[in-house]
C-alpha positions as CSV (number, residue, x, y, z in Angstrom):
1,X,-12.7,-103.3,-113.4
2,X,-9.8,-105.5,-113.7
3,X,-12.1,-108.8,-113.1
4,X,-15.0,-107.7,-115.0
5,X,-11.9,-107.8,-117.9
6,X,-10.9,-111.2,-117.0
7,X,-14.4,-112.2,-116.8
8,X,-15.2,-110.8,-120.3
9,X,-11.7,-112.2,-121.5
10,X,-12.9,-115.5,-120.3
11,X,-16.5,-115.5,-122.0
12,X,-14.5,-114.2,-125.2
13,X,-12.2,-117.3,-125.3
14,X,-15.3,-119.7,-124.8
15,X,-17.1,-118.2,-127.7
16,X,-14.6,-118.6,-130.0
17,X,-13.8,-121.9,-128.5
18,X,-17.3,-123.2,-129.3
19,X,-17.3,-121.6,-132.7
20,X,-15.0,-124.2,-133.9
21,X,-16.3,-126.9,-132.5
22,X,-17.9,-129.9,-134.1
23,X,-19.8,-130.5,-131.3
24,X,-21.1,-129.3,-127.3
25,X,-22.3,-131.5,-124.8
26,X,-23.3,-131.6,-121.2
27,X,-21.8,-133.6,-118.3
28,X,-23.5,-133.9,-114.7
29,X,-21.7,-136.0,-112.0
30,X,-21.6,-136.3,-108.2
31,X,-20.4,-137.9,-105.2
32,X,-22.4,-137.9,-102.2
33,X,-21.3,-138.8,-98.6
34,X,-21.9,-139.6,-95.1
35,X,-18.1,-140.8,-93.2
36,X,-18.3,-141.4,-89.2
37,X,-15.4,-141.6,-87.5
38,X,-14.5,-142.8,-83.9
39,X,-10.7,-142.2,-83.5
40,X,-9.9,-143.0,-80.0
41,X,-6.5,-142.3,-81.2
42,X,-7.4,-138.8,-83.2
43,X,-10.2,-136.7,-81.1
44,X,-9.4,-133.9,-83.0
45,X,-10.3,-136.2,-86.5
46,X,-12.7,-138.0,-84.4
47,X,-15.7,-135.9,-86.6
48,X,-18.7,-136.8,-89.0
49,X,-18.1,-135.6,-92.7
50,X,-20.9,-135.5,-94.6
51,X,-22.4,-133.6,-97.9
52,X,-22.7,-133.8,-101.3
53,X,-20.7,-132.8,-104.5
54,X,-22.1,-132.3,-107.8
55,X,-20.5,-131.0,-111.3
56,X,-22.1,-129.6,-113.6
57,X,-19.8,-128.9,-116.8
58,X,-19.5,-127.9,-120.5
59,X,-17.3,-129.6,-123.4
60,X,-16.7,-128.2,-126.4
61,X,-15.2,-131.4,-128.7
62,X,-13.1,-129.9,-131.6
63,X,-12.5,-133.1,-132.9
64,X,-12.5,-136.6,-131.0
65,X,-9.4,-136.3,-129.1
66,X,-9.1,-132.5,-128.4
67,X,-11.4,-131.3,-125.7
68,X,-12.0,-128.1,-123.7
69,X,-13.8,-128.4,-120.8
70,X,-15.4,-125.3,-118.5
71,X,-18.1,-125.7,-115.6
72,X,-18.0,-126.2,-111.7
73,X,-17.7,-129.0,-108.4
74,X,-20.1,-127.7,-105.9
75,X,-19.9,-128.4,-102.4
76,X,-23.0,-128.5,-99.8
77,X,-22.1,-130.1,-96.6
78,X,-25.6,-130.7,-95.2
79,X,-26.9,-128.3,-92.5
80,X,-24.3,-125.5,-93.7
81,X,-25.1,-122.4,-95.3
82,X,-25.1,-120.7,-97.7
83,X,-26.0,-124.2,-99.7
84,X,-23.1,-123.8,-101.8
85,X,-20.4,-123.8,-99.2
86,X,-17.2,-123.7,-101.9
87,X,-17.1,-124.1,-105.5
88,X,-14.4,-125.1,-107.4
89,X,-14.3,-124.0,-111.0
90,X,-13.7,-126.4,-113.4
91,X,-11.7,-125.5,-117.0
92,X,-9.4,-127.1,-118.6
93,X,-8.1,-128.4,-122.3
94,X,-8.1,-132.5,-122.5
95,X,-5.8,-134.5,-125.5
96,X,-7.0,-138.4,-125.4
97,X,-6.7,-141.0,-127.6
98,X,-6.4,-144.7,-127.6
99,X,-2.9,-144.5,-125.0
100,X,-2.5,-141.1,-124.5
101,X,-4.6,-138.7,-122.1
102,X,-3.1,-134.9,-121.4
103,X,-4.5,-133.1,-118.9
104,X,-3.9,-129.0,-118.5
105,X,-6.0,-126.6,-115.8
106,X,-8.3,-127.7,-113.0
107,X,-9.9,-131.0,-113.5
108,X,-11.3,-133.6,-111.5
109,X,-9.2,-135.9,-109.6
110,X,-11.7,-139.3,-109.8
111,X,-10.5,-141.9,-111.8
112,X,-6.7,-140.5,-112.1
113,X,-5.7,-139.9,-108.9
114,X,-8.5,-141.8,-106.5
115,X,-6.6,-145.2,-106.7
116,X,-3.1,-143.6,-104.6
117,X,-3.0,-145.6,-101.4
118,X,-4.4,-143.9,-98.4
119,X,-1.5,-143.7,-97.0
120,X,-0.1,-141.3,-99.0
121,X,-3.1,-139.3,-100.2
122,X,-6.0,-139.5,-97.8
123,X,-9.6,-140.1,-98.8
124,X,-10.9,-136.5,-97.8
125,X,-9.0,-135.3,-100.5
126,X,-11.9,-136.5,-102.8
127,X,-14.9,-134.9,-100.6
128,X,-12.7,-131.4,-99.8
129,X,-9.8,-131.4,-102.7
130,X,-11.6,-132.8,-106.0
131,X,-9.6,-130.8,-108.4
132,X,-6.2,-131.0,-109.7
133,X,-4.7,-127.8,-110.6
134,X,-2.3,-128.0,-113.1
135,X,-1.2,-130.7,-115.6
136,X,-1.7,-134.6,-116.0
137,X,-0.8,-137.3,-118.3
138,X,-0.8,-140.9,-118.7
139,X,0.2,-143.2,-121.1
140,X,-1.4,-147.0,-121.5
141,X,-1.4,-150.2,-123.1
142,X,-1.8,-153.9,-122.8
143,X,0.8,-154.1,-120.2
144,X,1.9,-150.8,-119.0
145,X,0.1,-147.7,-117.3
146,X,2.2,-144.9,-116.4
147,X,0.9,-141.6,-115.0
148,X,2.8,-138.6,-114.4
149,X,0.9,-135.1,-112.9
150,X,1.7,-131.9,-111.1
151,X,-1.3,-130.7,-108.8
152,X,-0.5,-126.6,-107.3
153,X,-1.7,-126.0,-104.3
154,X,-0.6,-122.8,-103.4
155,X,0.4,-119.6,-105.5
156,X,3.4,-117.7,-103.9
157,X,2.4,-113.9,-102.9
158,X,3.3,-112.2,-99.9
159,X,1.6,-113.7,-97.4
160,X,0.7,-117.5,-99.2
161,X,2.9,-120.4,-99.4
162,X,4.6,-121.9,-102.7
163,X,3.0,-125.5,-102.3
164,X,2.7,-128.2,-105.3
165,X,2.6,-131.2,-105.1
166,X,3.8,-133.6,-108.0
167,X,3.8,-137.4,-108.1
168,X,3.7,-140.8,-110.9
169,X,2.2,-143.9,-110.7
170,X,1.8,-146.9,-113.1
171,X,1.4,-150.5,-113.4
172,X,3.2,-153.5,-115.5
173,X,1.1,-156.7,-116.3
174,X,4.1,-158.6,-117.9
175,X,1.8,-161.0,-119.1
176,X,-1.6,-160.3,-120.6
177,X,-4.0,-163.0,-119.1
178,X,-1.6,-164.0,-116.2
179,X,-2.0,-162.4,-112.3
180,X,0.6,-160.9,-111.8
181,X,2.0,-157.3,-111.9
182,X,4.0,-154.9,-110.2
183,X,2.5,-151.1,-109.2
184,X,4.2,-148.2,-107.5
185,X,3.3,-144.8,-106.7
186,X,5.6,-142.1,-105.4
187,X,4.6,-137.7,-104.9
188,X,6.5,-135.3,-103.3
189,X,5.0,-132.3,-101.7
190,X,7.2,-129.1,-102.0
191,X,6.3,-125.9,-99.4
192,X,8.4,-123.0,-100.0
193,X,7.7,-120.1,-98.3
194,X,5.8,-116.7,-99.3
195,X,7.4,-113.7,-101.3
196,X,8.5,-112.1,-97.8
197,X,11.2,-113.4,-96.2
198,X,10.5,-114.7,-92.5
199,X,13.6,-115.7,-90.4
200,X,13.7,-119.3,-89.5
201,X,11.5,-120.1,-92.6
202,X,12.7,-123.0,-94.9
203,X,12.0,-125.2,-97.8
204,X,10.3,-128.2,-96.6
205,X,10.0,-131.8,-98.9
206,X,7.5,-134.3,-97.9
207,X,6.4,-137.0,-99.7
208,X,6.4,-141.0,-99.9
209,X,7.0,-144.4,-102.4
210,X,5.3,-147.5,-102.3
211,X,6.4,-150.4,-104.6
212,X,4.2,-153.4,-104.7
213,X,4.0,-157.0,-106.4
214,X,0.7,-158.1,-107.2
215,X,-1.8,-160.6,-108.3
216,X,-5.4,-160.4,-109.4
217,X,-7.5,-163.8,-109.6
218,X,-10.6,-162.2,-110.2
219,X,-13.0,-164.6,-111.9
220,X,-10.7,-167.5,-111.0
221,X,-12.4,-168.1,-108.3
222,X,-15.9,-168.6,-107.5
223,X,-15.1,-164.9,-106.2
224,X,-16.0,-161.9,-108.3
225,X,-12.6,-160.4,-107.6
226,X,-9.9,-161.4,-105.4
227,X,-6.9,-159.2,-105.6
228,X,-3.4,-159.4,-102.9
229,X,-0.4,-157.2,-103.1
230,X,2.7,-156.9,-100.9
231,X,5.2,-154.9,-101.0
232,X,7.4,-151.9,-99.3
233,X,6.8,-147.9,-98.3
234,X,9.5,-145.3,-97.5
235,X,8.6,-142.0,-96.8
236,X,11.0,-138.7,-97.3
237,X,11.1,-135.4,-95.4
238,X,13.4,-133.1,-95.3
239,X,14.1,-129.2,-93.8
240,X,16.6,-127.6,-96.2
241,X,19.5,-126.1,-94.8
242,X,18.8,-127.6,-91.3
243,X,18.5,-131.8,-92.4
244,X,18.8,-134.4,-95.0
245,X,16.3,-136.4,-96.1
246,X,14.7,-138.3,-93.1
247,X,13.5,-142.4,-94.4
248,X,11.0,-143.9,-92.0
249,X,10.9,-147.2,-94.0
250,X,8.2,-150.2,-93.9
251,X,6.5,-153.5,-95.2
252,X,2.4,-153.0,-96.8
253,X,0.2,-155.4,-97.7
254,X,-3.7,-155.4,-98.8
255,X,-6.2,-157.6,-99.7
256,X,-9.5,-157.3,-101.5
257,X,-12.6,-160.0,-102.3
258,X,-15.7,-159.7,-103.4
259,X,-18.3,-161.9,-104.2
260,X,-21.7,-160.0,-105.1
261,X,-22.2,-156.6,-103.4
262,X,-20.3,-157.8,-100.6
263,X,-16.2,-157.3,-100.5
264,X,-13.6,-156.7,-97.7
265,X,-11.0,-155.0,-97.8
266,X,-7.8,-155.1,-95.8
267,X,-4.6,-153.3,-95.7
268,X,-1.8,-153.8,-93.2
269,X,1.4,-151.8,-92.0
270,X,4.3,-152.6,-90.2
271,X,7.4,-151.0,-89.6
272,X,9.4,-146.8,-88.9
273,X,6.0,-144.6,-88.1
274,X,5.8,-141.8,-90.7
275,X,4.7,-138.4,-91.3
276,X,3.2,-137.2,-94.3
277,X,1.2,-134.2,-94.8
278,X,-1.3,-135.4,-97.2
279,X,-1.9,-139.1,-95.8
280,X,-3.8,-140.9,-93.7
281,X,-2.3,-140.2,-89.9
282,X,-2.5,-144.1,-89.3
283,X,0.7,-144.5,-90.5
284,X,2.4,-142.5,-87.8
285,X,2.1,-145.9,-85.9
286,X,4.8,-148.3,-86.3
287,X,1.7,-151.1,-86.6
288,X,-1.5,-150.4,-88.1
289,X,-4.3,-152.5,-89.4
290,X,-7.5,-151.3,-91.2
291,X,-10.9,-153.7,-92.4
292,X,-13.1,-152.5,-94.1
293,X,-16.4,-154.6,-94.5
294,X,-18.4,-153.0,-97.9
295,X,-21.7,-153.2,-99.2
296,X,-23.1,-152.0,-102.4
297,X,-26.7,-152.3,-102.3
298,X,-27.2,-149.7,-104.9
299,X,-26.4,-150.4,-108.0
300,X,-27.2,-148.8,-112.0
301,X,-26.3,-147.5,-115.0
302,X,-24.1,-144.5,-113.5
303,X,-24.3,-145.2,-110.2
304,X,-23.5,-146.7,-107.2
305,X,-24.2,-146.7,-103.5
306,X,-21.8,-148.1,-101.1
307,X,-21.9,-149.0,-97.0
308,X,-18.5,-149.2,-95.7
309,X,-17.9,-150.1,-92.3
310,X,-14.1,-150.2,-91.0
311,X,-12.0,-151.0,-88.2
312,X,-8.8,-149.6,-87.2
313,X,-6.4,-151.1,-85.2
314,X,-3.3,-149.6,-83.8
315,X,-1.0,-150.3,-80.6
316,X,-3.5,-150.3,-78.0
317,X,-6.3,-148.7,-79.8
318,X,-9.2,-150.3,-81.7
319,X,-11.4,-147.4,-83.5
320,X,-14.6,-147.6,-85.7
321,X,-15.8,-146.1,-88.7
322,X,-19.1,-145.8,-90.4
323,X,-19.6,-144.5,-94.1
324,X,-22.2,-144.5,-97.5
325,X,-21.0,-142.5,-100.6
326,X,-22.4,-142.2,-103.9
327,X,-21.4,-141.7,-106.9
328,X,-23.8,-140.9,-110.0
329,X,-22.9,-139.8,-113.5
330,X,-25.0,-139.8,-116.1
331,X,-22.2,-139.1,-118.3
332,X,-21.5,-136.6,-121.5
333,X,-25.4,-136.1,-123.4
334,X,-24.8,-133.9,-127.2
335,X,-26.4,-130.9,-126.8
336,X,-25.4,-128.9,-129.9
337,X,-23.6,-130.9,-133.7
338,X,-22.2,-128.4,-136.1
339,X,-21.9,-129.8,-139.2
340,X,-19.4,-128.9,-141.2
């Protein structure tokens, strides 16, 4: 009874919603993909990932910055059943303008989140985690980008975790047409534990900073893009109660050209080995190099199709990896304009 409520509660709201709006229209996106990897160093990650995503959503446009946005990101992993294997609901209210963009519910993590380095949010997140759950916003202009966001992962009750994680990012181009700028990105993942006390049971912080210099010479070159930054990481992790904050410290650098469809990319680690729950286990190495060598023979309005084949090296280790992903959107079509 009490969801049928919620249900009817929830069709209520999106009536009126739409009622005042000066316009509907329909959005269909997805991301498809095939990811072989040969960990010598992981078995247990040593797996094929492989599926497809689509979402299929409504926006009702009250005006041209305030939004409200309701639909779903669909997962079928190929060969599972049912076809459908997990659905993620997709609502939320959207405030953008020319600098500003406020985010509030569950909304899709491509294009705000998707550019954190791997080593502190891994790239599995975007075929098993698309959503954010809770609030986002960034603010940009000529020179500066700053995003700030809160993602929950895990509602307290009596048996479930307390588990958010919450994180900024941003970029400063001091000067408009020159190469250089500085990035940084830093999230924290808090893990409390559930409404029944357990003995032994404590709050847990885990999370990580990078902080780069860079410099982009795409089209300066008779490269398309040619992009270098270096710069340092420090992890922070911490059992309340029982230790301070542990620092594994280290140097990064990465590297990215294209000229074409045809780019490599490579990142490089050196230094403490760390532990963070959402990265890429790599970095547990005091020494890590990854190459990827990328392809894009698809390419269209909306989409594109990429072959990405990567090489990880590690103390005495060398591992392989195989991938294609799509990614299509046809982007937002009117359906329904109210006049006024």
């Amino acid at each position: 009874m009490i969801k049928k409520l919620q249900l009817l509660s929830f069709f209520l709201i999106l009536t009126t919603i739409a009622a005042k709006a000066q316009n509907v229209d329909f959005h269909l996106n997805g991301f498809g993909f095939f990811d072989n990897r040969e960990y010598k160093e992981f078995p247990e990650r040593s797996r094929t990932y492989s599926g497809v995503r689509t979402t299929i959503d409504l926006g009702f446009n009250l005006d041209s910055n305030n939004h409200f946005i309701a639909g779903a990101n669909m997962l079928h992993e190929f060969g599972g059943k049912p076809f459908f294997v997990k659905v993620d609901p997709t609502i939320y209210y959207s405030f953008n303008n020319k600098n500003w963009l406020f985010n509030i519910g569950a909304f899709s993590r491509e294009g705000l989140l998707t550019d954190y380095p791997r080593a502190m949010l891994n790239d599995t997140l975007r075929y098993y985690r698309p959503n954010v759950e809770g609030m986002l916003t960034r603010f940009k202009n000529e020179h500066f980008t700053e995003t700030v966001w809160i993602d929950w992962v895990s509602r307290q009750t009596a048996t479930d975790r307390e588990q958010f994680l919450f994180g900024f990012s941003g970029k400063y181009q001091p000067w408009l047409n020159g190469p250089l700028y500085v990035s940084h990105y830093t999230f924290m993942l808090h893990d409390a534990g559930s409404a029944t006390p357990e003995p032994n049971d404590h709050i847990k912080d885990n999370g990580a900073i990078q902080l780069k210099l860079g410099a982009n010479f795409s089209h300066k070159t008779f490269l398309d893009s040619l992009n270098i930054e270096a710069g340092g990481m420090m992890s922070l992790e911490r059992i309340r109660g029982v230790d301070g904050f542990q620092k594994p410290k280290g140097f990064v650098a990465n590297a990215y050209l294209s000229y074409w469809r045809v780019a490599l990319y490579d990142e490089f680690y050196k230094g403490d080995g760390h532990h963070i729950e959402y990265g890429d286990a790599y970095y547990r190495f005091k020494t890590y190099n990854r190459l990827d060598f990328i392809i894009t023979p698809f390419v269209a309005k909306g989409l594109r199709g990429q072959f990405i084949f990567s090489l990880h090296n590690s103390p005495g280790y060398s591992s392989n990896q195989e991938a294609f992903r799509l990614v299509y959107d046809i982007g937002r079509k009117n359906l329904v304009r109210f006049k006024d």
